[in-house]
N, C-alpha and C positions, 0 to 999 in steps of 0.2 A: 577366400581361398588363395590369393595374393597371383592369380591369373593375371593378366595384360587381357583388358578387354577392348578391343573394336570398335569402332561406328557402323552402324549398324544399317542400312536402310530398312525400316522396318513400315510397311509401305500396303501392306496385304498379302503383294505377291510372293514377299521374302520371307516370310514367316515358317517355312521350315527351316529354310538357312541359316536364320538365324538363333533358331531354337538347338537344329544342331550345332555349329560351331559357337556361339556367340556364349566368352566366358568359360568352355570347356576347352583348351588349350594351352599352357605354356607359350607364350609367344618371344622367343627371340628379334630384334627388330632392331637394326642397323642401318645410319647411312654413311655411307664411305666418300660422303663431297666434302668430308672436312680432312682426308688424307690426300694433300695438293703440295708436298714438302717440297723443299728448290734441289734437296738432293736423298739418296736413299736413306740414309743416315736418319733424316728429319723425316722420312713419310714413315719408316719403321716404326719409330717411337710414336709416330699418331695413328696408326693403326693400333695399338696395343693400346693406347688412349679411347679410341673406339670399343675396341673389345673387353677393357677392364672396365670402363662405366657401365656397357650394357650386366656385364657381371654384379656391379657392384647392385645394381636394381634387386637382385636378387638373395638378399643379404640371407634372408630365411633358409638357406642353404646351409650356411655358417654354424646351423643350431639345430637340422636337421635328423631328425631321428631316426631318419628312414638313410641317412646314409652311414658309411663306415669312417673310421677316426684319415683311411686314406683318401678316401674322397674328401671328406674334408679339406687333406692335406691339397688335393688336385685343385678342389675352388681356391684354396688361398692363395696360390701361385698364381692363377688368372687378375687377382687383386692386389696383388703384392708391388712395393712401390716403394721407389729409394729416398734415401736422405732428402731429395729436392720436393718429392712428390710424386714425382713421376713414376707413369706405370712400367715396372719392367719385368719381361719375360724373355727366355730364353728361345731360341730358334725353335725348340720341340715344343716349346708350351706354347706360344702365341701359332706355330702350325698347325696344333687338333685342340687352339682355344674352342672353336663352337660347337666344335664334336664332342668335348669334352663338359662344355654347359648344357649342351641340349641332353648328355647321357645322364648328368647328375638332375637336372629338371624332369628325366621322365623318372628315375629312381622316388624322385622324391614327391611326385603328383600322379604317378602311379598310370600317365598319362603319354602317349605321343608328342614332340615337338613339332609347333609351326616355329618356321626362320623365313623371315623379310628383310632381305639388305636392298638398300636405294644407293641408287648409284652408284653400282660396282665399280662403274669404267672410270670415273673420275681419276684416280691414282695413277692409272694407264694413261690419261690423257696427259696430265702434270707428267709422269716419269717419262714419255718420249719425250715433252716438249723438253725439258733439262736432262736428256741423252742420258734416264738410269734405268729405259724401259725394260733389260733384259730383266734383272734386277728383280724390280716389281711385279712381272707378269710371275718370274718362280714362286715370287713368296703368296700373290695370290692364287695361284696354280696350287699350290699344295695347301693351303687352307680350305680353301672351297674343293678341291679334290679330298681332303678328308672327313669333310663337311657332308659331302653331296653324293659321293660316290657308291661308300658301304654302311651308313652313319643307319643305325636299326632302330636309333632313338627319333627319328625323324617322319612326322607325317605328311610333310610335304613342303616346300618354300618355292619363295615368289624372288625373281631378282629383277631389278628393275635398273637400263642405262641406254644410252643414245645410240649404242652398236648392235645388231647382233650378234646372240653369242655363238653360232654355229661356226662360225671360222676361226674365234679369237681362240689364241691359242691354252687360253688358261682351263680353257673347260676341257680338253683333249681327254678324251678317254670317259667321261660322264656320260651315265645312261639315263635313259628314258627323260630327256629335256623337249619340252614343248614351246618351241620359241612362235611366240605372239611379238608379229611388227605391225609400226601405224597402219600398214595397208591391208590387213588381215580384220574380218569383218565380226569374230570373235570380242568379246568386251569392250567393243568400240564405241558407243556410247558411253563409256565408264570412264575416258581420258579427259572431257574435259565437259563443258556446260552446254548444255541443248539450249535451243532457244528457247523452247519453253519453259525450259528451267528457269535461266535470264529474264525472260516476262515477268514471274510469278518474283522472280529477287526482286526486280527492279518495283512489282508493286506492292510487296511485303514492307520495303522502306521508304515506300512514298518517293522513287524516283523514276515517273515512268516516263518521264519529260528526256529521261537520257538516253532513249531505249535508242534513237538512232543512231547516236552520238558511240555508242558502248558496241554495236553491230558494226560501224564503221572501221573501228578501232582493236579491237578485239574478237570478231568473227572469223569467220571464213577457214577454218581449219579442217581437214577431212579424215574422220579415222575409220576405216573399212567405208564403208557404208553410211555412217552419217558425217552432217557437217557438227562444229561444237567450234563453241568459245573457247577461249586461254583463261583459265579459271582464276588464276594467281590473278592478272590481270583485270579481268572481272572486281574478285574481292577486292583487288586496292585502290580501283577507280570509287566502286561505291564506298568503301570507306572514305575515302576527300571529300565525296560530295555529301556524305552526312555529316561534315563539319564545315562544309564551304558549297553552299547550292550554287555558286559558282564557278567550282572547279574546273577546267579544262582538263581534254583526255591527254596524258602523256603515254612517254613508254618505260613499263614498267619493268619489259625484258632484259632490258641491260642492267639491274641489279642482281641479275644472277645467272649471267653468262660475258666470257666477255668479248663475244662478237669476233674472237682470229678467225672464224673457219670464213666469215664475210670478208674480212680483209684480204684474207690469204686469197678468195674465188676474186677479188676485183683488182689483187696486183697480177694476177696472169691475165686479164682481159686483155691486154695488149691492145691495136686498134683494128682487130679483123672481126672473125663471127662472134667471138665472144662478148666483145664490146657491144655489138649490137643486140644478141640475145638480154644481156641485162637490162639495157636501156629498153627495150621489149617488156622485161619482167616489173622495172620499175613503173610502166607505164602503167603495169594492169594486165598487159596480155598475158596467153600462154607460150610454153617452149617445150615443146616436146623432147623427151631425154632418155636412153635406157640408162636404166640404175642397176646399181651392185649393192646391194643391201649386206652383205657378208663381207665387211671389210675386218681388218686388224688396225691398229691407231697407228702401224708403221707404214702401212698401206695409204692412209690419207690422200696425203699432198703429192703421192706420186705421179698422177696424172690428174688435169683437170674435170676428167670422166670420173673419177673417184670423187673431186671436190663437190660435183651434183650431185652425188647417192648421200654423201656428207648432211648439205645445205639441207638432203631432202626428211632423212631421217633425225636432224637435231629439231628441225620444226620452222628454221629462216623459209621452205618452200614447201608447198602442199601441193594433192593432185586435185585434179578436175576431172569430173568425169570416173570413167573404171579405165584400170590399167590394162592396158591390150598384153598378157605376159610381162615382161618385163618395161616396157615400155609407158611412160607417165606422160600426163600431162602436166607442167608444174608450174605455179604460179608464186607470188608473194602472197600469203593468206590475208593481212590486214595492213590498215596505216600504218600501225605499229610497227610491224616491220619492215612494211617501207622505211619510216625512217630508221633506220638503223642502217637499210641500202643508200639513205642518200644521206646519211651523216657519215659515214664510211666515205664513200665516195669525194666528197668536201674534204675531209684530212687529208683524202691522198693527192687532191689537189693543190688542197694548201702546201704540202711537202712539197710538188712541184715546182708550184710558184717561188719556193724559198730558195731551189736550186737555181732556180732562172734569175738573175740580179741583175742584168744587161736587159732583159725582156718587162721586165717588173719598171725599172727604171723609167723607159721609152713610156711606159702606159703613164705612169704616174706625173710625168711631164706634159703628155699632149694632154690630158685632163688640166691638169694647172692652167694650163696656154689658153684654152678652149676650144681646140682645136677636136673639132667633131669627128673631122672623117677618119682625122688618127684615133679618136675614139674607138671610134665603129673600127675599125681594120684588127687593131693591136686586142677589144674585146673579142673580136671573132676568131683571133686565131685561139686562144685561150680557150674558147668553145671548142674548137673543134679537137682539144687535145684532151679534152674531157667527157665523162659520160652524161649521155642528158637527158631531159623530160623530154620525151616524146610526146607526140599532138594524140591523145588516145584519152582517155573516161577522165582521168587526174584534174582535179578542179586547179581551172586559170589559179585560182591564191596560192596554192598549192605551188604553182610552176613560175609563178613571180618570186615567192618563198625561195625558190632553190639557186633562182639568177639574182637575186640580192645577195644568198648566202656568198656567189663565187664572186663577186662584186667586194663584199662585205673580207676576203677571205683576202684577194689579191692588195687592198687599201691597208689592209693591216701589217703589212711587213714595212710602211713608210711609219719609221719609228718618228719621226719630227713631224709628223701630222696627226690630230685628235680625230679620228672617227667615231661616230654614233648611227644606231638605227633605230629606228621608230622614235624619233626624237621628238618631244612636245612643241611646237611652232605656228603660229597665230592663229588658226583654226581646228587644229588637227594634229598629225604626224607624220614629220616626210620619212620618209623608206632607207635615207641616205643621208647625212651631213657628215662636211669637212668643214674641219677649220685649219686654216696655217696659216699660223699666227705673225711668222716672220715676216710673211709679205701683205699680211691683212687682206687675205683672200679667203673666202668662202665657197662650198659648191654644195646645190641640192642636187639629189637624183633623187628621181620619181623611176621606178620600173615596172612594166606592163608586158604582156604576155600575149600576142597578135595569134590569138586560137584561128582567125581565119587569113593567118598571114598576111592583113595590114599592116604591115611594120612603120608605114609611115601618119597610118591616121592613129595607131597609139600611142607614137610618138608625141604626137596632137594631143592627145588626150593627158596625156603625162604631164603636159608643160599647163594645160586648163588646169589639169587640177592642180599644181606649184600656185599660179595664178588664185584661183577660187578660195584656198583653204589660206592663203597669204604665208604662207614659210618662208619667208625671206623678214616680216616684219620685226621679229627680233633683231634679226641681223641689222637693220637697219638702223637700230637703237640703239647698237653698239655701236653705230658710226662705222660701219665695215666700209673699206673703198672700193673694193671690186666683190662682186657676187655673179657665180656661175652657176644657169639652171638648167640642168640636163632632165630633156625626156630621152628614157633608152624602154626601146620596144627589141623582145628575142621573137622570137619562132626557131622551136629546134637548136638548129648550130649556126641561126644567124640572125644577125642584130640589128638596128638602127640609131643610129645615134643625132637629133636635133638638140640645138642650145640656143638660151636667150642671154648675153651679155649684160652686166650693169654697171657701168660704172659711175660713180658720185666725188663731185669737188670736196672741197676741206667745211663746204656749209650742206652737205647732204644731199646738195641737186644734181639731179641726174643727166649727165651729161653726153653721153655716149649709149647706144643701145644696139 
């Protein structure tokens, strides 16, 4: 019948739903994440891009016998395309483009139109951020207003984006919309993977060995009433592992978002409640917040109370618990995006540090020297200008990971010194090596993570294992003449810093200690 048919769950329970719709509708089916142009000009022409391929699916129009030599005329202008290729339509025709496809699709299947656009708001997010928002809200204001409003060819449609659409202003005047958000307990198993579901993947491909691994990383998500997995996520972890039983969980988020609304919430943290609310949320806790769920994309960034309803509705934060009114509980849902809060977090430090060239300087000398307590002083204050792992669930690796990274972040603006991490060394891998080379100096750090606030016995414990795992024996085979072994223990926003001194004559013996 040249229908667009569905996936189906066809499951026992679904079996009239799917008998009724499934294959008996026209389906119109759009996503609008690929209209992101840098100015109106460019998103215009890809939206008519959008809307002439979905036209072009339905070529059988073209030769239609159920239509007239005008309709005709009307599908050809939806496909019509200049000298370069490209699709072009005028102001009126790419305005009642789907009104116009969906009326020729029922003429000609004798049938009602379904329409499915994903990702409305994407165009809206690109056009405020490159200031052509008025622009684009018109031109999709009056498409989806003639689309959606009086369009009698229409049996129903689905739109799906990160806002809702009750306040945006392009839907103004559309009747009968049933707006479903993540907190609404309606289809709410249908956003992303049950556990159970997860189970049954993970033992369908023989990977049940991941199952904790794949809950750590991708769970924790809450829509209405149940918890669910990030599915995308899901599928691309298990795909690696069916080519690498191997594999480590990464994150898969950031290939298709790119994380400003996180940026934007951690450059207003400044160092009052908000700074500590994060470092709270990074921990694991929760933070309690009333949200606005009804925002416009010009509304965003205008207050930090917006930037939560934001974090809460794109999926960076989830609730716990049931919402008291308006009122959430909100957490970071998984690893996953944890890190993306503390890779975030590290850029914006390292921007810091790069402004700071006097403070940077001072650090990078008392290290050279050996100089421990300027270690520890000139480390602590850097701490304290930054957002940090709190002592809460986050595994110790986890919170040595984050104080190597600001370690690793602040070493790296000394352009005349080679740093390395996790570098291979006589038994193992130290956490840290320098070399600089000009004065044949070396330095290991080891970093450890004092969960019960011994900062001085893991300090101890840093320099046993330098000791133990021998990381200095290469060096010594290079004939290095001075080698510096630093243990540095954090807790929080404060540090400890011990060293052990080596130095060796021009025949390798150790002379000084």
């Amino acid at each position: 019948m040249g229908i667009q048919k569905g996936v189906c769950a066809y499951n026992g329970k679904e079996v009239d739903l799917c008998e009724k719709y499934m294959g008996k509708f026209p389906v119109i089916s759009v996503s609008l994440k690929g209209v992101n142009g840098d100015n109106f000009t460019t998103a215009r022409s890809m939206m008519c891009s959008v809307v002439g391929n979905e036209a072009l699916r339905f070529e059988v129009l073209a030769k239609s016998r159920q239509l007239s030599k005008v309709d005709k005329m009307r599908y050809h202008a939806l496909i019509n395309v200049d000298d370069s290729g490209n699709f072009e339509m005028s102001d009126e025709v790419l305005m009642n483009s789907l009104l116009t496809l969906s009326a020729l699709l029922q003429k000609h299947y004798g049938t009602k139109v379904i329409i499915l656009i994903d990702e409305y708001d994407v165009p809206l997010a690109k056009a405020n951020e490159k200031d052509y928002y008025d622009s684009m809200a018109a031109l999709i204001r009056n498409i989806f207003g003639q689309t959606f409003k009086t369009n009698e060819s229409l049996f129903f449609a689905v739109l799906t984006g990160c806002l809702r659409v009750a306040k945006e202003s392009i839907f103004t005047g559309m009747n009968n919309l049933k707006v479903l958000s993540i907190a609404d307990v309606r289809f709410d198993e249908y956003f992303g993977f049950t556990d159970k579901e997860v189970r049954k993947m993970l033992e369908y491909y023989g990977l049940t060995d991941a199952y904790d691994a794949v809950k750590e990383w991708y769970d924790g998500y809450r829509f209405g009433s149940i918890d669910v997995y990030c599915p995308w996520a899901v599928i691309s972890y298990c795909d690696e592992l069916g080519a690498d039983k191997m594999a480590v969980p990464k994150d898969y988020w950031s290939n298709t978002s790119g994380n400003d609304v996180v940026r934007n919430f951690i450059e207003k943290a400044g160092t009052g409640t908000i700074k500590r609310e994060i470092e709270r949320l990074v921990a694991g806790e929760a933070v309690s917040k009333e949200l606005h769920q009804e925002l416009t994309y010009k509304e965003l960034y205008d207050s930090i109370d917006n930037i939560w309803s934001v974090l809460f509705t794109t999926g960076y934060l989830t609730q716990r618990g049931k919402a008291m009114s308006d009122t959430f509980q909100l957490v970071i849902p998984n690893m996953e995006i944890r890190k993306i809060f503390t890779r975030k977090i590290i850029e914006l430090f390292k921007e810091n540090v790069c402004k700071g060239g006097e403070t940077l300087n001072i650090f990078c000398k008392v290290l050279k020297n050996g100089d421990a307590r300027g270690v520890e002083n000139q480390f602590t204050e850097y701490l304290k200008k930054t957002i940090s792992i709190r002592n809460t669930f986050v595994r110790k690796q986890t919170k040595e990971n984050f104080y190597r990274g600001i370690l690793l972040e602040i070493l790296g603006f000394k352009e005349t010194w080679s740093v390395a991490s996790n570098k291979e060394s006589g038994d193992g891998y130290n956490d840290i090596q320098v070399e600089i080379d000009d004065e044949e100096v070396r330095i290991i750090i080891e970093v450890k993570y004092a969960h019960d606030a011994d900062l001085d016995a893991e300090c101890r414990k840093a320099l046993e294992q330098i000791e133990k795992n021998r990381y200095a024996d290469r060096l010594l085979a290079d004939g290095m003449q001075k080698i510096l072994k630093y243990g540095i223990a954090c807790y929080k926003k404060n540090c400890k810093v011990i060293i052990k001194r080596f130095l060796f004559n021009d025949t390798g013996q150790q002379f000084n200690c």
